[in-house]
FIDOZA-978662 format. One line per field, with one value per residue (C-alpha): residue number from 1; x, y, z; residue in three letters. Coordinates in steps of 0.1 Angstrom, whole numbers. Layout:
N
seq: [NUM,...]
u: [X,...]
v: [Y,...]
w: [Z,...]
type: [Ala,...]
//
This chain:
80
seq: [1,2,3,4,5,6,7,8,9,10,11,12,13,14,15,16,17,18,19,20,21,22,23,24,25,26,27,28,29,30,31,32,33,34,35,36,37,38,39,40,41,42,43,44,45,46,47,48,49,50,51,52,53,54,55,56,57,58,59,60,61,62,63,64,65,66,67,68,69,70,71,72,73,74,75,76,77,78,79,80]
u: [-12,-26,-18,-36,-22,8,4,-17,15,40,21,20,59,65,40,55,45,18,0,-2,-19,-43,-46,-54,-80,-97,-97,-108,-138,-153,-137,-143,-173,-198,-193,-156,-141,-101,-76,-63,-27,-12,4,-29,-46,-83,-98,-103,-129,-125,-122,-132,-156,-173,-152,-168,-191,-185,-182,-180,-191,-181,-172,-155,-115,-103,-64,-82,-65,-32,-16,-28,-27,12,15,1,29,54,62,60]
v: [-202,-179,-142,-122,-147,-141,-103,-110,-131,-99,-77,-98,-108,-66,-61,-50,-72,-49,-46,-90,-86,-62,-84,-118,-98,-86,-119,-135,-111,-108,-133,-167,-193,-191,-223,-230,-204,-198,-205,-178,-170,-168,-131,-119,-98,-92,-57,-38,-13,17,44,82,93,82,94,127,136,170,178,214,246,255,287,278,286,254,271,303,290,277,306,301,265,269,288,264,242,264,265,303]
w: [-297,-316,-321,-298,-273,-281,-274,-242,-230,-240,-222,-190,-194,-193,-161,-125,-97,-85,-118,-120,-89,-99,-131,-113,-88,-124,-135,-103,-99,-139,-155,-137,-140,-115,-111,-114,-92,-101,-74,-51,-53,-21,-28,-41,-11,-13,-26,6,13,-1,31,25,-2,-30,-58,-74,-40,-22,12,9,-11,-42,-30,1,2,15,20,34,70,60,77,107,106,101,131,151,135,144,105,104]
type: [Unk,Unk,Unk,Unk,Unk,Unk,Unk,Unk,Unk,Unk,Unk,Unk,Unk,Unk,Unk,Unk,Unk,Unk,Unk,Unk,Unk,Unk,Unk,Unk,Unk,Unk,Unk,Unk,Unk,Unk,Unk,Unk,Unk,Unk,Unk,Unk,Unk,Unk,Unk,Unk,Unk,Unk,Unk,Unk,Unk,Unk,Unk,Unk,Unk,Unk,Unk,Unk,Unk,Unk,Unk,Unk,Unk,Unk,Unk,Unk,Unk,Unk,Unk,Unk,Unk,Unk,Unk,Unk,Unk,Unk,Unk,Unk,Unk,Unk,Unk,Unk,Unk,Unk,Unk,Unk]
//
């Protein structure tokens, strides 16, 4: 094995369970052959679609207050 293996393997020995998922759905998607797909492990859950925004678009003013009606909104809460 050689030595960059080796530190591939630490690094993987040290992951949480989350992050090995992750891992195996980065693998899955850029790593494999087109024409030998790799298996699917039965606790890995495919990537969902994202829900909400495009990361970096804006749906308001740059100007706009967004807390200008927290007070109010509170109130209707009963917080205040």
């Amino acid at each position: 094995m050689s030595e960059l293996q080796k530190q591939v393997m630490e690094i993987i020995e040290e992951m949480p369970e989350e992050n090995l998922k992750v891992l195996v759905n980065f693998m899955q998607i850029f790593v494999q052959s087109k024409n030998k797909p790799l298996p699917v492990a039965h606790s890995v859950k495919k990537a969902s679609k994202r829900i909400g925004i495009a990361e970096g678009e804006e749906l308001y003013a740059p100007d706009y207050d967004i807390d200008e009606y927290n007070g109010e909104i509170a109130k209707m809460f009963g917080v205040v």
